[in-house]
Residue, then its C-alpha position, 0 to 999 in steps of 0.5 A: x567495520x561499520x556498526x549496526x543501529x540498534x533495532x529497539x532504538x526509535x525516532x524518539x532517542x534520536x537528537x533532537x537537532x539530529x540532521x537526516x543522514x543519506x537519502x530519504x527516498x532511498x531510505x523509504x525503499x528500503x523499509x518498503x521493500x523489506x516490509x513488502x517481502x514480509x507481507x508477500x511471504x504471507x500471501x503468496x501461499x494463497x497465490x496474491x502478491x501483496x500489492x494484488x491483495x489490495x488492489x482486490x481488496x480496494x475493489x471489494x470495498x469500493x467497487x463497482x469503481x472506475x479505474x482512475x478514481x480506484x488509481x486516485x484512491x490508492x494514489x498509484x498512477x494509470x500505468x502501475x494499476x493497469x498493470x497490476x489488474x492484469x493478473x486480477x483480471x486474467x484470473x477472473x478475480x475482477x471483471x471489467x464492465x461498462x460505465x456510465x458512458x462509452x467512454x468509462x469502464x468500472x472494476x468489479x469483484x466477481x464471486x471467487x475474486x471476494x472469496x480470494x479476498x476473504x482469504x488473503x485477508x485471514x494472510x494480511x492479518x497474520x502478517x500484520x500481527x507478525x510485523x507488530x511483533x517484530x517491530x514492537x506495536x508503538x513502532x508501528x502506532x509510531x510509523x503510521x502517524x509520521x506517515x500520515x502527518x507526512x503526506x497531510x504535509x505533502x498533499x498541502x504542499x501540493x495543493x498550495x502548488x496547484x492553487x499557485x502554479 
């Protein structure tokens, strides 16, 4: 029978010569997947998916924006925006207008769409103060700074890869 980790142990008890163990990409999946369906069990009541609440909330606070700077933004690639907007856009939360050009188009909030957005940000911060509980406030202070400092590191390396490559 295969033992579960303790859930209160952290990154901070681990060896420090500790090797990773299995795949990361794996791993992150995972985490996000279950940490997806604890946000989504708080927004769904008001009719959002968590990745269309800030898809809408992005909007609200940036708009009125073109597609590809809000896809930059949220580092999320052409297709998998077009894709979530759909819903946004076929309910009438967001509107898509013309641009500066013939060529560009810009995503703007309509009235019900930061109306709905006002609401799920009442959900997300529920859900957010629930998954502190949870999983402790310095797991989570802990998390978001590994995060970070993991793609400063990445974003580099990209670069690096750019100026190189």
């Amino acid at each position: 029978m295969r033992q579960r980790p303790d859930p209160r142990a952290s990154a901070a008890t681990a060896p420090a010569a500790a090797k990773p163990q299995g795949c990361t990409n794996l791993k992150l999946r995972q985490l996000s997947r279950a940490v997806t369906r604890h946000y989504d069990a708080y927004v769904a009541p008001i009719g959002l998916k968590n990745t269309q609440y800030s898809l809408l909330s992005h909007v609200v606070l940036l708009g009125p924006i073109q597609p590809s700077e809000l896809a930059a933004r949220m580092r999320l690639d052409a297709s998998t925006l077009t894709r979530n907007l759909q819903p946004l856009l076929a309910h009438g939360w967001l509107v898509q207008g013309p641009g500066a050009d013939a060529r560009s188009r810009l995503l703007e909030a309509t009235e019900s769409g930061r109306a709905l957005r006002a609401e799920g940000q009442r959900a997300w911060k529920t859900a957010q103060l629930a998954l502190n509980a949870r999983l402790g406030p310095e797991r989570v202070a802990a998390l978001h700074a590994l995060i970070d400092d993991c793609m400063a590191v990445l974003d580099a390396a990209d670069e690096e890869e750019e100026q190189h490559g």
